[in-house]
C-alpha positions as CSV (number, residue, x, y, z in Angstrom):
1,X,0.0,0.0,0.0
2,X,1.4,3.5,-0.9
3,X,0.0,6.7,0.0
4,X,-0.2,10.2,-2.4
5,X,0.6,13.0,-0.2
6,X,-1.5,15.8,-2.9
7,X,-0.7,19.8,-2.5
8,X,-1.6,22.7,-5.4
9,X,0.2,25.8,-6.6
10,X,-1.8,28.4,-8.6
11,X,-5.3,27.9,-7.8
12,X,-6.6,31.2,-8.8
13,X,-10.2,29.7,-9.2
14,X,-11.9,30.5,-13.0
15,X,-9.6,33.0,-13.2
16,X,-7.3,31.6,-16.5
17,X,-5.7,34.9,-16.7
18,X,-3.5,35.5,-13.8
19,X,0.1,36.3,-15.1
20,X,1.5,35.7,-12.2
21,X,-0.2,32.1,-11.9
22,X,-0.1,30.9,-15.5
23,X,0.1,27.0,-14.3
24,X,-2.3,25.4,-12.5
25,X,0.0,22.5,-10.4
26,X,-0.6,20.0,-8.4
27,X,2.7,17.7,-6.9
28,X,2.2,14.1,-5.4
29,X,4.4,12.4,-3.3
30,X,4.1,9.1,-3.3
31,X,5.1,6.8,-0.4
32,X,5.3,3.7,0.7
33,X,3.3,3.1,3.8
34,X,6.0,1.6,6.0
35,X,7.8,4.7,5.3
36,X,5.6,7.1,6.7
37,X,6.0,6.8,10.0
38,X,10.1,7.9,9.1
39,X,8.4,11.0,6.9
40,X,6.2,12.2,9.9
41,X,9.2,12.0,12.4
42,X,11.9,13.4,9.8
43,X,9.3,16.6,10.4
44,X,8.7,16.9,13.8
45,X,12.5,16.7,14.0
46,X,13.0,19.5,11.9
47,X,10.3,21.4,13.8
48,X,12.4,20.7,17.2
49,X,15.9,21.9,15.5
50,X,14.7,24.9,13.3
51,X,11.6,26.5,15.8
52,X,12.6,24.8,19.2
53,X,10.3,27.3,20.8
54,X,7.5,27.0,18.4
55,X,7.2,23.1,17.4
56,X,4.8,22.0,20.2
57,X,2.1,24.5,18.9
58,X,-1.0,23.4,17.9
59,X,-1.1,25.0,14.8
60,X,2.6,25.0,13.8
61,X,3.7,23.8,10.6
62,X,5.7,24.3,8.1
63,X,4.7,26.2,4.8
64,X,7.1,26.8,2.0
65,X,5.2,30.1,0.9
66,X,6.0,31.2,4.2
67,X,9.7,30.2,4.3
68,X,10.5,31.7,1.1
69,X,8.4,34.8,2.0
70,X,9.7,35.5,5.5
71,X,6.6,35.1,6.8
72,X,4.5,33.3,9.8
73,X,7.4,31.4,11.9
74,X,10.3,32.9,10.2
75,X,9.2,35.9,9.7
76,X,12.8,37.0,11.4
77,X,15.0,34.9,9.9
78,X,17.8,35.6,7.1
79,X,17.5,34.0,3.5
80,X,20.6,31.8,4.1
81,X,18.3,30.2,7.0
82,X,15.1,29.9,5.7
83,X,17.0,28.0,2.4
84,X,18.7,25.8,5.1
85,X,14.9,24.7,6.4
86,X,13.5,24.0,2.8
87,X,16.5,22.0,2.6
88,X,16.1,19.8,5.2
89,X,12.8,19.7,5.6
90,X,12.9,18.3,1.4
91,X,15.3,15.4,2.4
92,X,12.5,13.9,3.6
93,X,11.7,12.6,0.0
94,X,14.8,10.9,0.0
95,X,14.6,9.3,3.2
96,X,11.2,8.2,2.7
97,X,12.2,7.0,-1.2
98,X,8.7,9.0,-2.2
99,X,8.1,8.9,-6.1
100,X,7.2,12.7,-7.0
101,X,4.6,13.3,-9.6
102,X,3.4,17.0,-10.9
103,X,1.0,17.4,-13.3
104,X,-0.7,21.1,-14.2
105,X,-1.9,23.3,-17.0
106,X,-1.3,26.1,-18.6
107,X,-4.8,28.1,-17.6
108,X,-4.6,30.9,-20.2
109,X,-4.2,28.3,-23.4
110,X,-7.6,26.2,-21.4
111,X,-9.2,29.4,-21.9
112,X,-8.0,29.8,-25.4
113,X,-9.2,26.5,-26.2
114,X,-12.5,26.3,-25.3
115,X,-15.4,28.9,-24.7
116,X,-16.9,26.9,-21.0
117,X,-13.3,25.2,-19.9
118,X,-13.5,23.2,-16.9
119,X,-11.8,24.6,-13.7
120,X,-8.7,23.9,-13.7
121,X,-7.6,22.1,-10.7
122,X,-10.0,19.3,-12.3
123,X,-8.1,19.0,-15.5
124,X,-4.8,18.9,-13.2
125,X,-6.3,16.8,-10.7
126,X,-7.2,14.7,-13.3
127,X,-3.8,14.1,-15.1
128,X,-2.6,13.6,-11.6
129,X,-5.0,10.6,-11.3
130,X,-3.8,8.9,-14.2
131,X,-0.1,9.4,-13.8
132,X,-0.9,7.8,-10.3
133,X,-2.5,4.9,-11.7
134,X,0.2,4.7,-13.7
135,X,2.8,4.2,-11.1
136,X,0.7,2.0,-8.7
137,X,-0.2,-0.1,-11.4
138,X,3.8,-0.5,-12.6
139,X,4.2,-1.1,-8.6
140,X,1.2,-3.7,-8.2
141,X,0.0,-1.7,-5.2
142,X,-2.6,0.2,-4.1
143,X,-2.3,3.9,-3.5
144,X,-4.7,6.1,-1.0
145,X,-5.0,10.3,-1.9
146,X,-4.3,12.4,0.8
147,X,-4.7,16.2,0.4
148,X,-4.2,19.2,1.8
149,X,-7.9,20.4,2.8
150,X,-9.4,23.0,0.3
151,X,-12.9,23.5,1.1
152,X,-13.8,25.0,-2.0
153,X,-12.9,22.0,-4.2
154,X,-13.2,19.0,-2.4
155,X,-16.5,18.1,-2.9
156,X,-15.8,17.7,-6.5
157,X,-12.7,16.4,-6.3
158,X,-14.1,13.2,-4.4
159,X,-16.9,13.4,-6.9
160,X,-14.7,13.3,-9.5
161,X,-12.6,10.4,-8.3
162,X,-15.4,8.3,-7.9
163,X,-16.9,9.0,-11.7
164,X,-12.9,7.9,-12.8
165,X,-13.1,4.7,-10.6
166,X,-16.1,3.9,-12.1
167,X,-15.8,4.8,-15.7
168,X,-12.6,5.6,-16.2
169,X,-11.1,9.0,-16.8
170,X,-12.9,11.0,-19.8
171,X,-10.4,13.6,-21.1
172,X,-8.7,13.0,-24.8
173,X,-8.9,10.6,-26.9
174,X,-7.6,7.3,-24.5
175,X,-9.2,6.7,-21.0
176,X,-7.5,5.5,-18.0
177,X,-8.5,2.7,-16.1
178,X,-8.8,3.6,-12.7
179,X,-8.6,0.6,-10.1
180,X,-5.6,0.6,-8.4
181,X,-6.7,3.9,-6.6
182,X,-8.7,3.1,-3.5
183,X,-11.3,4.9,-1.5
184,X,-12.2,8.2,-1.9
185,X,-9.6,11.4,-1.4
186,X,-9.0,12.2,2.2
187,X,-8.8,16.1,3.1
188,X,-6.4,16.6,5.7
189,X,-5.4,20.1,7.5
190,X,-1.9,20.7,6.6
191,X,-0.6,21.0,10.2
192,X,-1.3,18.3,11.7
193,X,0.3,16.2,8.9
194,X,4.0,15.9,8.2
195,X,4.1,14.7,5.0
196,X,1.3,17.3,3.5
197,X,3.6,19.8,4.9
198,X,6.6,18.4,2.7
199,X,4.6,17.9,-0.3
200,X,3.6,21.9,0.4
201,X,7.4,23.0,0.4
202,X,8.1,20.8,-2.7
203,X,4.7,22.0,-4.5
204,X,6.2,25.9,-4.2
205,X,10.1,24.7,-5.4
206,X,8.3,23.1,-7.8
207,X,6.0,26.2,-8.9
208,X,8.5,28.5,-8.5
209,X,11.0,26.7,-11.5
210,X,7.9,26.6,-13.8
211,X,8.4,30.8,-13.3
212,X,12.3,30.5,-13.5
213,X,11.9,28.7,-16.6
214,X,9.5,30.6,-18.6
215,X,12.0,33.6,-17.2
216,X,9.2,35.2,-15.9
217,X,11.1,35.9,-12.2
218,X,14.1,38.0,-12.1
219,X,17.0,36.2,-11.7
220,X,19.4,35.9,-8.5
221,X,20.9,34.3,-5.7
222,X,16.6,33.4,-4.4
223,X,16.1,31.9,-8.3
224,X,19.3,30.1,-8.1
225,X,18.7,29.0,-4.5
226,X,15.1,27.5,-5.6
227,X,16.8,25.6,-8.5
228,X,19.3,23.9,-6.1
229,X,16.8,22.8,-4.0
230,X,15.2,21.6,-7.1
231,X,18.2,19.9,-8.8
232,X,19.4,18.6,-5.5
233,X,16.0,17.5,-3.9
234,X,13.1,16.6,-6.2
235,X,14.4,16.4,-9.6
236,X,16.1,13.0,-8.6
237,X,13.0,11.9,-7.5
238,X,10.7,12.8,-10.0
239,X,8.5,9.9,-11.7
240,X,6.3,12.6,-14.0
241,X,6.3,15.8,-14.8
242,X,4.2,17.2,-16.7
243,X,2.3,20.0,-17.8
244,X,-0.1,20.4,-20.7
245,X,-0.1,23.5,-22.7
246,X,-3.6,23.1,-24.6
């Protein structure tokens, strides 16, 4: 059994036009359940080394919007530290052996494409299905979604998954099978779950090099930082990656 730990980047709603959120991304990590007992405790150690005086409360996590903007918990800290904590904090894929999948799309050619396109996060959400599919049914094993809780999409997210279990998924020409995915998605708040909370930092490296690439961020010692954590931490790691441009 392997569980998909599911976070977003760029959810800007029906707004396709956003220049600043062109992608629509959603990043999986994918981990075997006798690993995530490691993943949780890899956290909570990194909690007790980086906020020692902050770990233990109830609502601390960590949040890689807020690391990279010196915000919330680190609101004080220099960029040389708060790099540090992404780092360690993104080890965590390694030492659980997590498969990383990110799937998106580009929201202004949706728009382009089609006069009533769907919302985005279900096209993403989607491809994200497949390409999960894909891996658990390369694995021979079952995988349960996990996602960080967004109330304003999860009613049709589950809805969604259970039309694809049934049917199959319905976008392009081929459909997907969908049987090695079990239950329904589970909706989880992000700080009271470790491995939600790694899949957030790697969902905003991850974002963040879509921007870097399309040059679209200035570049500089933050860019350059985001791509080593990149090179260094996910890219290894990566089983898909993928984004469609329609």
């Amino acid at each position: 059994m392997r569980f998909a730990y599911m976070d977003e980047a760029g959810n800007t709603g029906r707004r396709y036009d956003d220049p600043d959120q062109p992608i629509h991304l959603i990043l999986s990590l994918v981990v075997d359940e006798t690993k995530i007992p490691g993943l949780h405790q890899h956290v909570r150690d990194a909690g007790r080394r980086h906020f020692p005086n902050h770990c233990d409360e109830p609502n601390f996590e960590f949040h890689g919007q807020h690391l990279y903007g010196q915000r919330g918990y680190s609101r004080t800290m220099e960029p040389a530290k708060r790099i540090e904590i992404f780092d360690d904090l993104l080890s965590g894929i390694e030492t659980a052996e997590a498969d990383v999948i990110v799937r998106g799309v580009d929201k202004a050619g949706l728009a382009r494409r089609y006069a009533n396109p769907y919302h985005p996060h279900d096209v993403a959400l989607m491809y994200t299905i497949e390409s999960i599919e894909r891996l658990a049914r390369t694995e021979d094993c079952q995988v349960l979604l996990v996602a960080d809780e967004a109330k304003e999409i999860e009613d049709s997210a589950r809805r969604d998954l259970a039309s694809y279990q049934e049917l199959g998924t319905a976008w392009g020409i081929y459909k997907e099978r969908i049987d090695h995915i079990v239950d329904t998605i589970h909706f989880v708040a992000s700080h009271q779950n470790g491995a939600i909370q790694v899949a957030d930092c790697a969902t905003f490296v991850a974002s963040r090099m879509r921007k870097i690439e399309a040059g679209t961020v200035q570049s500089g010692p933050a860019s350059k930082a985001i791509e080593d954590l990149w090179e260094r931490r996910i890219e290894p790691f990566i089983h898909t990656d993928a984004v469609w441009y329609p």
